[in-house]
Backbone and ligand atoms as CSV (ligand in chain L), in Angstrom:
chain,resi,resn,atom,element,x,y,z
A,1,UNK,N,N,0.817,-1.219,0.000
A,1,UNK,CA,C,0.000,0.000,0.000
A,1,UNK,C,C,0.851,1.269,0.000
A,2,UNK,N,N,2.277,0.977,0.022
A,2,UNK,CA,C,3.231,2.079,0.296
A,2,UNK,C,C,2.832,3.357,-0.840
A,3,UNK,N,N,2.471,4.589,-0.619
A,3,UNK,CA,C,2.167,4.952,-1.811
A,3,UNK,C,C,0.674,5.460,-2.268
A,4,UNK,N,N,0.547,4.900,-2.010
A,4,UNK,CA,C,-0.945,5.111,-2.386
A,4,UNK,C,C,-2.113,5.989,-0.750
A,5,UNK,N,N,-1.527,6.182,-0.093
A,5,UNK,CA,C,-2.559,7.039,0.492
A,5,UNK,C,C,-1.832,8.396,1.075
A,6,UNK,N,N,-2.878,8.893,1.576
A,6,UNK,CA,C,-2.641,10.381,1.774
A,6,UNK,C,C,-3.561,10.855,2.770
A,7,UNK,N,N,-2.745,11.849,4.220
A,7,UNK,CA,C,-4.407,11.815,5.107
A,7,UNK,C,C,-4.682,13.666,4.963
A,8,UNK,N,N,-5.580,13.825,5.424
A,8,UNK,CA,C,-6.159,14.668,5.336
A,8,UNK,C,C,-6.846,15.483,6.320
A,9,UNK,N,N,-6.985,16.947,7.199
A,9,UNK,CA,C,-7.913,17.108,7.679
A,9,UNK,C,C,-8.520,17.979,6.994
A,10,UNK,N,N,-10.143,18.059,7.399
A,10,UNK,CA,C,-11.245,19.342,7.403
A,10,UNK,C,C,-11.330,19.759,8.394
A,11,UNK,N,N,-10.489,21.557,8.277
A,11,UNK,CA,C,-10.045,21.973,9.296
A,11,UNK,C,C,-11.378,22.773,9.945
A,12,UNK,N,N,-11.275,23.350,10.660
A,12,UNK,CA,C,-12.463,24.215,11.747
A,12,UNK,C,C,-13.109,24.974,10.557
A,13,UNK,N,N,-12.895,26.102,9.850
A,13,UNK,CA,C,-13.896,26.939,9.242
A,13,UNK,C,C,-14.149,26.252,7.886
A,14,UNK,N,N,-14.283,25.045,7.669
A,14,UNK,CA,C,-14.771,24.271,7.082
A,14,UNK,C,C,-15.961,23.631,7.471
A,15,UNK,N,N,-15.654,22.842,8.861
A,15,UNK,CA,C,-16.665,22.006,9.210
A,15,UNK,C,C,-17.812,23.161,9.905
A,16,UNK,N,N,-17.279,24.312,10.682
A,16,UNK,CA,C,-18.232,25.708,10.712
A,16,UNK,C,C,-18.914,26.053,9.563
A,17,UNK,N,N,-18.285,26.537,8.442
A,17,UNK,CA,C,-19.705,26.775,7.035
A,17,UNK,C,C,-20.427,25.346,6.522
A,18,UNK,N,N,-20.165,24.089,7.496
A,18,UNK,CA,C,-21.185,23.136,6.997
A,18,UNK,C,C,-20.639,22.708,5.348
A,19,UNK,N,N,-19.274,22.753,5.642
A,19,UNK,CA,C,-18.942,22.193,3.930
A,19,UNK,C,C,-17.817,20.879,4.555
A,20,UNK,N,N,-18.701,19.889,5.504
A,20,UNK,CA,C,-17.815,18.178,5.517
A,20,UNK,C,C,-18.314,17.759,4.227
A,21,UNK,N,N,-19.993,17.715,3.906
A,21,UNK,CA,C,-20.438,16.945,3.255
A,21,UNK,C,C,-19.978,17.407,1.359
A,22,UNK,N,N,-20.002,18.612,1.150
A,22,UNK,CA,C,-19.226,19.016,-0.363
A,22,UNK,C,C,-17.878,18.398,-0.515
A,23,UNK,N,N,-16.639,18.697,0.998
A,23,UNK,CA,C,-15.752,18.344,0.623
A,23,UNK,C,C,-15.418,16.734,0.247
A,24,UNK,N,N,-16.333,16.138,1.157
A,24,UNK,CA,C,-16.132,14.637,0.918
A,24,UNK,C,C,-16.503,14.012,-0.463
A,25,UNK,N,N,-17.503,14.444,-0.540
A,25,UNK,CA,C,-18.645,14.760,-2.132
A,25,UNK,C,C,-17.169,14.668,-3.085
A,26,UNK,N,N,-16.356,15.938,-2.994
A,26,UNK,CA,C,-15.262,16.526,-3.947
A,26,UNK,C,C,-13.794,15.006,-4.173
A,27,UNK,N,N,-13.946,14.771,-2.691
A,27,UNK,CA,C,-12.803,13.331,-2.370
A,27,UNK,C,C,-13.312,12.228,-3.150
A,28,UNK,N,N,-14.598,12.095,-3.269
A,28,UNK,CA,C,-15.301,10.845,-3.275
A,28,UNK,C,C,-15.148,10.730,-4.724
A,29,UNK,N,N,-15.781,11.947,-5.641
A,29,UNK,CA,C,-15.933,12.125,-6.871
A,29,UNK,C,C,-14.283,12.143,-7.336
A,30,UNK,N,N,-13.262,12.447,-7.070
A,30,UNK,CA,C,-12.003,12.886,-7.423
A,30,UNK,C,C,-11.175,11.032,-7.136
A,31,UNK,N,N,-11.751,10.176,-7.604
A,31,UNK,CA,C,-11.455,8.730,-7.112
A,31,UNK,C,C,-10.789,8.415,-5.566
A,32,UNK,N,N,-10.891,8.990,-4.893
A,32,UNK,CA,C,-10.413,8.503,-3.561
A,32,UNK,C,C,-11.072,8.060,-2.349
A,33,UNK,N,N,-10.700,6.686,-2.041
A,33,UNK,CA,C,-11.179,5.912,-1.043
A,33,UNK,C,C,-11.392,6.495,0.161
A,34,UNK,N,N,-12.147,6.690,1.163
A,34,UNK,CA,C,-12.038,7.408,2.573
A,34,UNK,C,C,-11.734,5.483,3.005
A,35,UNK,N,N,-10.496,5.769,4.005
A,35,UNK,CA,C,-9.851,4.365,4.449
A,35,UNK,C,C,-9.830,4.301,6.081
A,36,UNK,N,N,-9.982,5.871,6.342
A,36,UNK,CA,C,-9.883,6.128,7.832
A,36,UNK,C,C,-10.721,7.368,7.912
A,37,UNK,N,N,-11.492,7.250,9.289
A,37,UNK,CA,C,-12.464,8.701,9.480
A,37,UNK,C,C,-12.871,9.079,10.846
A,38,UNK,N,N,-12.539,10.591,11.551
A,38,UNK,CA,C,-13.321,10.408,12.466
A,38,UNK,C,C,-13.212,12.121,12.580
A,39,UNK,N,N,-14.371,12.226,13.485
A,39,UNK,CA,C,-14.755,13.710,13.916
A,39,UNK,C,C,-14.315,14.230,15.062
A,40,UNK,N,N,-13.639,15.062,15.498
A,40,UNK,CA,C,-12.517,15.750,16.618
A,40,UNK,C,C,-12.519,16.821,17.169
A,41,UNK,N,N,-11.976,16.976,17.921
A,41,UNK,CA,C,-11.528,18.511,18.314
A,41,UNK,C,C,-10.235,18.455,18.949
A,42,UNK,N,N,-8.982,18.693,18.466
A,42,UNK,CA,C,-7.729,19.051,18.938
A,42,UNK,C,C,-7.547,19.744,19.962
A,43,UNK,N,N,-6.851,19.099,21.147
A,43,UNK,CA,C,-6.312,20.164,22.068
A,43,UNK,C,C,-4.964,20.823,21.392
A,44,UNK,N,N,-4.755,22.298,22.262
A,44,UNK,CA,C,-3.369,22.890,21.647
A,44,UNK,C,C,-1.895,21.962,21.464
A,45,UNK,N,N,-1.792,21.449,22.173
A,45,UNK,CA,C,-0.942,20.310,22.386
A,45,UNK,C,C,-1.359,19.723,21.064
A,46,UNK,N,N,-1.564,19.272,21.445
A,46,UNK,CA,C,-2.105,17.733,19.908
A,46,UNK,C,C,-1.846,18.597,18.563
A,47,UNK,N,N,-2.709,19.618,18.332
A,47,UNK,CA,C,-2.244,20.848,17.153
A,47,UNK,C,C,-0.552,21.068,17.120
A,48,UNK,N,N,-0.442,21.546,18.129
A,48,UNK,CA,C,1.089,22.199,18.403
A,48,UNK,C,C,2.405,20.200,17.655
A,49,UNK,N,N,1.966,19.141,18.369
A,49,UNK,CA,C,2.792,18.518,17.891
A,49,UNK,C,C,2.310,18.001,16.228
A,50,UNK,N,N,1.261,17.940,16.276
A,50,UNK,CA,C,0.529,17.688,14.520
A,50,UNK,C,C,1.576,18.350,13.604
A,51,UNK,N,N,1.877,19.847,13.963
A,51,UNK,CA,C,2.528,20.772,13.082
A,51,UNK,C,C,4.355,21.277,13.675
A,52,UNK,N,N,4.655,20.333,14.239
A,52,UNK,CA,C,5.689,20.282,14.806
A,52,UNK,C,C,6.618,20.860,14.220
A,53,UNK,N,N,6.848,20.403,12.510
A,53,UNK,CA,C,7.658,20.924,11.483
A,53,UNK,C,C,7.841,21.817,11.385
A,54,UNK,N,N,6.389,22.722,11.652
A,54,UNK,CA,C,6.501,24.275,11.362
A,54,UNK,C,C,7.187,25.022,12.304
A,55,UNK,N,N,7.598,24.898,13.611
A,55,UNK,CA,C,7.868,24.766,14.974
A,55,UNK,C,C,8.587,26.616,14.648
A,56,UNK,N,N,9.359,26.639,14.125
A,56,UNK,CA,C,10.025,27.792,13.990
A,56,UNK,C,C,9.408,28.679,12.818
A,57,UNK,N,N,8.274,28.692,12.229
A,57,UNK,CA,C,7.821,29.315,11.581
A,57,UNK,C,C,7.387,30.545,12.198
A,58,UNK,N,N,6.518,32.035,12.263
A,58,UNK,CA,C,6.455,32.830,12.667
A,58,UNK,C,C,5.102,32.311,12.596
A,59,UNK,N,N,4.125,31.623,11.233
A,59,UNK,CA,C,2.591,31.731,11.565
A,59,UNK,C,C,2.608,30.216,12.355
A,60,UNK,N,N,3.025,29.514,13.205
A,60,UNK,CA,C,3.219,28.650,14.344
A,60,UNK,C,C,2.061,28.489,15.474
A,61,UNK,N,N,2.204,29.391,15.930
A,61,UNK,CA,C,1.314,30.114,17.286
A,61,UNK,C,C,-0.204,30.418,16.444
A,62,UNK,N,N,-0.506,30.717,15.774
A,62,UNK,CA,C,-1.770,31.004,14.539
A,62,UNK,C,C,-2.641,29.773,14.704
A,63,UNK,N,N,-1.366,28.972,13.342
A,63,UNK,CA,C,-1.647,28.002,13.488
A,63,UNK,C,C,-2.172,26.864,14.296
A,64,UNK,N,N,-1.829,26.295,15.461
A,64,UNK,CA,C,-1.967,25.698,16.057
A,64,UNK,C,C,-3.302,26.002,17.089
A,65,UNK,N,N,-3.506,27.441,17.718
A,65,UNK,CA,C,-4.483,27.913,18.133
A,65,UNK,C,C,-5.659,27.774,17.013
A,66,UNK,N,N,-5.608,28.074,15.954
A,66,UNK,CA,C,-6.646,28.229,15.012
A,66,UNK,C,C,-6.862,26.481,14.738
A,67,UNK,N,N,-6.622,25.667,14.697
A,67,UNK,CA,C,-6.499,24.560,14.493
A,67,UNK,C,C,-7.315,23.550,15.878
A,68,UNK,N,N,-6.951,24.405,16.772
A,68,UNK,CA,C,-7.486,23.499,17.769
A,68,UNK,C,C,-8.868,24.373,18.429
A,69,UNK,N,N,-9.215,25.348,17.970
A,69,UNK,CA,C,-10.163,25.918,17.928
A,69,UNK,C,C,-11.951,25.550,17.731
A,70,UNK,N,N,-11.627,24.774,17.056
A,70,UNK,CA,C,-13.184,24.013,16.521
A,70,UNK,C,C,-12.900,22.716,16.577
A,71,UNK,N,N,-14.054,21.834,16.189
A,71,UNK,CA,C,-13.872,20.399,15.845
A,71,UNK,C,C,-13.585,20.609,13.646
A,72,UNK,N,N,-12.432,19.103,13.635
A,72,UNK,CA,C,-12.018,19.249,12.426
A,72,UNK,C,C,-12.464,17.458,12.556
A,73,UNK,N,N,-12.271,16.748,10.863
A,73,UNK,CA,C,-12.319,15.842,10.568
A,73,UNK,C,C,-11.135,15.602,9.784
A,74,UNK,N,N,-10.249,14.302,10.465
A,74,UNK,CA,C,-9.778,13.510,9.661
A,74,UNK,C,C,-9.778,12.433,8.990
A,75,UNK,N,N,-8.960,12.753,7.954
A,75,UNK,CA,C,-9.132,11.219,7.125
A,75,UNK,C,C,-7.929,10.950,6.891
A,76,UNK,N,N,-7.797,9.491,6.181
A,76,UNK,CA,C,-7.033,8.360,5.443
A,76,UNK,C,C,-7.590,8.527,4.327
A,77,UNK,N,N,-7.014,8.872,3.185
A,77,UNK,CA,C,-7.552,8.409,2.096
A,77,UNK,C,C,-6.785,7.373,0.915
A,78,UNK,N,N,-7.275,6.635,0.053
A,78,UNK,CA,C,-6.254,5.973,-0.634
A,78,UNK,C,C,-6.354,6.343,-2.083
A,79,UNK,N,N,-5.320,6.292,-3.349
A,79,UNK,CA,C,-5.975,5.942,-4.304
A,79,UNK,C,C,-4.331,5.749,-4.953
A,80,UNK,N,N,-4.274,5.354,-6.347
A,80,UNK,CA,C,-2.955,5.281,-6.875
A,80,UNK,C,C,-2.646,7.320,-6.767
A,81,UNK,N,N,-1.191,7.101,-6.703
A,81,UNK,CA,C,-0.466,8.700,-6.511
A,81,UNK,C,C,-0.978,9.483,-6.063
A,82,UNK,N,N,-1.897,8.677,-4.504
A,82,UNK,CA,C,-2.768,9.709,-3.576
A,82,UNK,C,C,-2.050,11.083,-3.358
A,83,UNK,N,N,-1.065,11.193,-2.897
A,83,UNK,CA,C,-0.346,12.386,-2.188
A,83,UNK,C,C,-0.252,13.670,-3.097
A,84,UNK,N,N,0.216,13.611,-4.338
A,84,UNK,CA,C,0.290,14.132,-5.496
A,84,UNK,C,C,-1.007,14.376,-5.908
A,85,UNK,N,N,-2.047,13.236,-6.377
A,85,UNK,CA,C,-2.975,13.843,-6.902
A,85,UNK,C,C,-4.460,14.366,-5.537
A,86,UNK,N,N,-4.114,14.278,-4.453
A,86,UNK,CA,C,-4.679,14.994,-3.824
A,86,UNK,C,C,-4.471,16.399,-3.386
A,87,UNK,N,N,-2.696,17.105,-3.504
A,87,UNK,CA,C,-2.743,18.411,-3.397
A,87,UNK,C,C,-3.308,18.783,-4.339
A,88,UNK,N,N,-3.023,17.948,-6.064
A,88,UNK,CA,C,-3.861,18.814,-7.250
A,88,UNK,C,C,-5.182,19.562,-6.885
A,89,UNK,N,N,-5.993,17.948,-6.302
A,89,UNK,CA,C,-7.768,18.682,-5.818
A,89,UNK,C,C,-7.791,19.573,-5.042
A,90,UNK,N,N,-6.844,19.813,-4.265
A,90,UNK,CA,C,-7.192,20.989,-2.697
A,90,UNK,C,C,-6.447,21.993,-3.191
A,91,UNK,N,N,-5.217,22.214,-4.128
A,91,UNK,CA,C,-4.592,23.502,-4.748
A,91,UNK,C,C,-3.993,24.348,-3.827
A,92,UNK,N,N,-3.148,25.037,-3.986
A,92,UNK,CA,C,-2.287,26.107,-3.356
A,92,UNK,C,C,-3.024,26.295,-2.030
A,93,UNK,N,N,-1.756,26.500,-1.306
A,93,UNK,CA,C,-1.993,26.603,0.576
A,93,UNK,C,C,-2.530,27.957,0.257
A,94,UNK,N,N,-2.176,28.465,-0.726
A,94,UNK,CA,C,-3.105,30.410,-0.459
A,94,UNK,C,C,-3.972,30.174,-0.998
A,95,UNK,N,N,-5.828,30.253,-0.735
A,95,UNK,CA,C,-6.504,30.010,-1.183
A,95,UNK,C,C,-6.556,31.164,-2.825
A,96,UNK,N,N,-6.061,31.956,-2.872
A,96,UNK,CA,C,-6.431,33.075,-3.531
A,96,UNK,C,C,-4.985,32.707,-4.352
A,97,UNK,N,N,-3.829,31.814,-4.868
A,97,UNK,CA,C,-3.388,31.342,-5.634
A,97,UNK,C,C,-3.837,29.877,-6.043
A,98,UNK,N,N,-5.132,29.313,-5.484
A,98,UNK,CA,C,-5.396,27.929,-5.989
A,98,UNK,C,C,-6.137,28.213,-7.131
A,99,UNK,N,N,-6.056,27.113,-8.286
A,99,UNK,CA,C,-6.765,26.851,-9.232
A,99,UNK,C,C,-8.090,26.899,-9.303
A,100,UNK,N,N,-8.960,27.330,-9.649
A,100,UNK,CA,C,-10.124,27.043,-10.247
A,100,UNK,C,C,-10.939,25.988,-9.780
A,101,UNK,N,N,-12.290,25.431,-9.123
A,101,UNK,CA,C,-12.283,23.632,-9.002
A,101,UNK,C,C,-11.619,23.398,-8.231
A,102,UNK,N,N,-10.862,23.657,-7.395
A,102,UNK,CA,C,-9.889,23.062,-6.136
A,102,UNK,C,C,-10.888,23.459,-5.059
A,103,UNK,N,N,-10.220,22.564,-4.058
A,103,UNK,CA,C,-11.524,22.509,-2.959
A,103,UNK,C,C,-10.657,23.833,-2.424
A,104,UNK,N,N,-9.518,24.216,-2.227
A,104,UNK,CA,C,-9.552,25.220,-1.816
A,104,UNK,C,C,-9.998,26.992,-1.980
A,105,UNK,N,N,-9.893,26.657,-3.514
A,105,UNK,CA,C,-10.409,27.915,-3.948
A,105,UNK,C,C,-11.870,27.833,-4.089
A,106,UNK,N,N,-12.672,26.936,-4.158
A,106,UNK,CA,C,-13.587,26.889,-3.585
A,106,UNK,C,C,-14.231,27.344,-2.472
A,107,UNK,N,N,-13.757,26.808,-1.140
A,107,UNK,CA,C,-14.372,26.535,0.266
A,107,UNK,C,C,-12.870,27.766,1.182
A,108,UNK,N,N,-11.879,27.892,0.706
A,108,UNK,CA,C,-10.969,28.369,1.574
A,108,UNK,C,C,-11.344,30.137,1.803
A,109,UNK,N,N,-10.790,30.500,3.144
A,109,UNK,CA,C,-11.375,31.487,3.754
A,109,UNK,C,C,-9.912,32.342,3.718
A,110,UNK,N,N,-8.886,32.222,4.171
A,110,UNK,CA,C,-7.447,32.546,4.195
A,110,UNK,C,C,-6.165,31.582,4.407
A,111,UNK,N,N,-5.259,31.926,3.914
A,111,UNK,CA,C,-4.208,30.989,4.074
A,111,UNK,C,C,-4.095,30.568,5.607
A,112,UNK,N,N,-4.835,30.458,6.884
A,112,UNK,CA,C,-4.145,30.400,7.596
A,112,UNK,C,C,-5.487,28.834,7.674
A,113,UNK,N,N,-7.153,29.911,7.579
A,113,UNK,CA,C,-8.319,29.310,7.408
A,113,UNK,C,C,-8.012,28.447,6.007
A,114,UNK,N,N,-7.602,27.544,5.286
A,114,UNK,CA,C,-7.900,27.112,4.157
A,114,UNK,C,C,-8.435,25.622,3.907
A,115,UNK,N,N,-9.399,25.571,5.030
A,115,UNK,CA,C,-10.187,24.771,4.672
A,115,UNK,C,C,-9.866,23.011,4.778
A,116,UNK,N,N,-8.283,22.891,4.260
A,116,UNK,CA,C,-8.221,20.922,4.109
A,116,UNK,C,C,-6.672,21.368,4.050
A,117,UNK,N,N,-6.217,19.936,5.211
A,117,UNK,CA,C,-4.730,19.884,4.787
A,117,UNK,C,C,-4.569,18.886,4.272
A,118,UNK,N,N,-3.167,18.562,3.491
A,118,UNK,CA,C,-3.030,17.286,2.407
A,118,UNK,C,C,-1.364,17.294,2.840
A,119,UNK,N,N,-0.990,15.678,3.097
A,119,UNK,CA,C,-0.078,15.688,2.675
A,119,UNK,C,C,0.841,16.079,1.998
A,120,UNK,N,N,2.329,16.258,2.369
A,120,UNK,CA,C,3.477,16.982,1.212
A,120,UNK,C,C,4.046,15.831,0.757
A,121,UNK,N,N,4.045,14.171,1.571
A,121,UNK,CA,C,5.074,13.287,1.020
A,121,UNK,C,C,4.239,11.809,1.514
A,122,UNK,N,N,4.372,10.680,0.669
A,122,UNK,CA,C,4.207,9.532,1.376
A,122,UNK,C,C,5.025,9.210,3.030
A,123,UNK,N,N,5.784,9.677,2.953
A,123,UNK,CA,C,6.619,9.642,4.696
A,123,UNK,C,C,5.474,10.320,5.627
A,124,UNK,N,N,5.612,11.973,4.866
A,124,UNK,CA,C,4.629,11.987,5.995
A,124,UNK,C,C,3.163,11.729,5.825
A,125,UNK,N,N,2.611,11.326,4.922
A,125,UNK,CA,C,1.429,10.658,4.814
A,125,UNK,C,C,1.335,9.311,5.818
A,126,UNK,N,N,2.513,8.819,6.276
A,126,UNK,CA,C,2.268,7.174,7.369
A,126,UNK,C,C,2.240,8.114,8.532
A,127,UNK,N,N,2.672,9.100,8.729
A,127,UNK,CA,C,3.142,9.739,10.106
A,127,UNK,C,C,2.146,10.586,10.760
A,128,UNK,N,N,1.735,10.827,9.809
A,128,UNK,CA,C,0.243,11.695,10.049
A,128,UNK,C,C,-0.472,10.846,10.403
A,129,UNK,N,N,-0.952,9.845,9.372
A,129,UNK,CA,C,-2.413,8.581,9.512
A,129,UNK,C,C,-2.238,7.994,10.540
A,130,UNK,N,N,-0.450,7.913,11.018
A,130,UNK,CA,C,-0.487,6.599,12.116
A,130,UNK,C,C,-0.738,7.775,13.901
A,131,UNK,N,N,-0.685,9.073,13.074
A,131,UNK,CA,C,-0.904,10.357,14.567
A,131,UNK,C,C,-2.334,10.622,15.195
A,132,UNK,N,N,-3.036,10.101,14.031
A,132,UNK,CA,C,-4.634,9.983,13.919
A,132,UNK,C,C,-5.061,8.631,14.446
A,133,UNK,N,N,-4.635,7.420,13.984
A,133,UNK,CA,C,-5.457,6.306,13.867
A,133,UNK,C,C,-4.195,5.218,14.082
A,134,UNK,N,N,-5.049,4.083,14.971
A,134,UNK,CA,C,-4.586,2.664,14.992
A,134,UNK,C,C,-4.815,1.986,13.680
A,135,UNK,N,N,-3.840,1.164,13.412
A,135,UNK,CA,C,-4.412,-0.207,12.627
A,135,UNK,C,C,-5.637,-0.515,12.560
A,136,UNK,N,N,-5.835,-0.707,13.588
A,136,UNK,CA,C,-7.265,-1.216,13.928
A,136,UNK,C,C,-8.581,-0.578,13.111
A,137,UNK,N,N,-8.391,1.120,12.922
A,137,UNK,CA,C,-8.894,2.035,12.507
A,137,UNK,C,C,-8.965,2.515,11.111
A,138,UNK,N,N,-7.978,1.398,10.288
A,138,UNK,CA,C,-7.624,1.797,8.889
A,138,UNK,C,C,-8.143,0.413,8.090
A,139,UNK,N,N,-9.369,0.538,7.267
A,139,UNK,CA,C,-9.622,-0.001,6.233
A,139,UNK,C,C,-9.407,-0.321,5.308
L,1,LIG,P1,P,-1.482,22.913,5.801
L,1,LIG,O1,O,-1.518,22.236,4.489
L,1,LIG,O2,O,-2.368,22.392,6.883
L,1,LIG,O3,O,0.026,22.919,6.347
L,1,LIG,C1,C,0.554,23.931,7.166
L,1,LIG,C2,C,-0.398,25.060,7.369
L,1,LIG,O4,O,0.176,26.245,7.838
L,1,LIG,C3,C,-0.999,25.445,6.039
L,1,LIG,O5,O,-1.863,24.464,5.590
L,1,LIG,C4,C,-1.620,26.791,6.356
L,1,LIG,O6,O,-2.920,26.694,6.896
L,1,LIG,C5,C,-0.684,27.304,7.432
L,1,LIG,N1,N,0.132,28.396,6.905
L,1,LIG,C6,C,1.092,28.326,5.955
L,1,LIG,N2,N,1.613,29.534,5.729
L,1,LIG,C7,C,0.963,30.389,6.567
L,1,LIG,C8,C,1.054,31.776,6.800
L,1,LIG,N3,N,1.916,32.538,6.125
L,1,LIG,N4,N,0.242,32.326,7.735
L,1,LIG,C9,C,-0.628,31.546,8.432
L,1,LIG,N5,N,-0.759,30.212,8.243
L,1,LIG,C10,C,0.027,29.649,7.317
């Protein structure tokens, strides 16, 4: 399966304008399996290590507060060259440089608000899914 999946959340001012059910709609239609799923709310902690990478970034502190702010949904998703062809569907982290048809330029509110995160790599696509979910939990 190495490869083939990619996880995902629907972050807070997503699941606030009531767009789980479009974005999934958008996953579903765009060939990708939902393999893992559940509905959340992040403590700061949990946010703060989720985005660990960014750790020294300046929008850090934003981030992580804004993130653990609402309830978000994650997923597992699978399909061949998930990782890749799922940033295609969600498009540029600035909503206002994404494509056309991308769920972000769609549904996204600001780069900080933009709606769905996607994997950057199969590495961290296991690292993420396995930060979310047991075995047990993946279909
Ligand atoms: P995501 O794909 O979840 O990965 C890291 C997130 O950091 C990104 O989406 C954005 O929401 C956020 N981000 C990136 N750059 C900025 C920025 N300049 N200001 C605020 N948030 C940012």
């Amino acid at each position: 399966m190495a490869g083939n999946i990619t996880f995902t959340m629907i972050k807070p001012d997503a699941v606030e304008a009531n767009n789980i059910g479009p974005i999934l709609n958008m996953i579903n239609k765009a060939g990708f399996k939902i393999v893992a799923m559940k509905y959340m709310k992040l403590s700061g902690a949990q946010a703060g290590q989720f985005y660990a990478v960014h750790k020294e970034r300046p929008f850090y502190g934003e981030l992580t507060e804004y993130m653990s702010n609402g309830p978000i949904v994650a997923a597992v998703l699978s399909k061949d060259n998930a990782v890749a062809d799922y940033r295609k569907l969600i498009g540029a982290t600035d909503p206002s440089k994404a494509e056309e048809g991308t769920i972000r330029k769609t549904f996204a509110k600001s780069i900080a608000a933009n709606a769905v995160h996607g994997s950057d790599s199969d590495e961290n696509a296991e690292i993420e899914a396995n930060f979310f979910f047991s075995q047990l939990e993946r279909f």
